[in-house]
N, C-alpha and C positions, 0 to 999 in steps of 0.2 A: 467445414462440413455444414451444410443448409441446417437448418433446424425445420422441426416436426410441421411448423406454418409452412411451410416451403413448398413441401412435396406431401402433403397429404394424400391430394387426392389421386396422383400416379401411386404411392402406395396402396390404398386401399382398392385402386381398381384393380392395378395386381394382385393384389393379397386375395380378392372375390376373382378372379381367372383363374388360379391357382385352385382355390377352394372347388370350384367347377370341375376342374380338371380330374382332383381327385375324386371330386363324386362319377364322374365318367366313368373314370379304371377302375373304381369299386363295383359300379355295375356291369361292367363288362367283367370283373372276375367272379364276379358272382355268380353268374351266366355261362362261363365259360367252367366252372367247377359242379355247375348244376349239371349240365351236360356232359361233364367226361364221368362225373359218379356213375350220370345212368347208362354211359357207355361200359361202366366196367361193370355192371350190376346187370347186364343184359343175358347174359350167358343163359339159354335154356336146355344146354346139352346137345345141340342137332346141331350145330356147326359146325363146318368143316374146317380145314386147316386154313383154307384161303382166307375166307371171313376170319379166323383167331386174328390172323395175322394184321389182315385189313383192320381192324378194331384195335387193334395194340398198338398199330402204328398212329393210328387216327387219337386214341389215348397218348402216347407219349409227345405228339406235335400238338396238341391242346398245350397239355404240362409245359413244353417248353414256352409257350404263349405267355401262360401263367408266371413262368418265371420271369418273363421279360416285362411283364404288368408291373411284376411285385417291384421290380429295380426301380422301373419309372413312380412308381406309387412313393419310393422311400423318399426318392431324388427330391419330386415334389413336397413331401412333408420336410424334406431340409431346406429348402427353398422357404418355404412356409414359416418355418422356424428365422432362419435369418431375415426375413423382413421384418416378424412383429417383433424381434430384438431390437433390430434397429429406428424400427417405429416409435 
């Protein structure tokens, strides 16, 4: 196994790509949870059935965005995880 002199600095460039990465998907879910609240908080009574429906669907395909955030989000923090182990 190489030791820590070895592969420094491919690790730590990875280990800051990574860190980036998650900063990315945090802000993109952040963004993307700001906007489906105000989607679901918009309701002022005068819409019709079409709009509910338009708006619910536009809400539940956010959510699923979100949850495909979250998986890449965890992926990356175990990624994350096993490099500075191994570091």
């Amino acid at each position: 196994m190489p030791s820590r002199e070895d592969r420094p600095m491919v690790d730590e460039t990875r280990i800051e790509q990574l860190r980036q990465r998650l900063r990315d998907i945090d802000a993109e879910i952040a963004e993307l949870r700001g906007s489906t609240d105000g989607l679901k908080g918009d309701g002022d009574g005068v819409e019709d059935a079409e709009e509910i429906a338009a708006g619910l669907t536009n809400v539940e395909e956010r959510e699923a965005v979100l949850g495909i955030l979250a998986q890449r989000r965890e992926s990356l923090t175990e990624q994350l995880k096993q490099l500075s182990h191994d570091a």
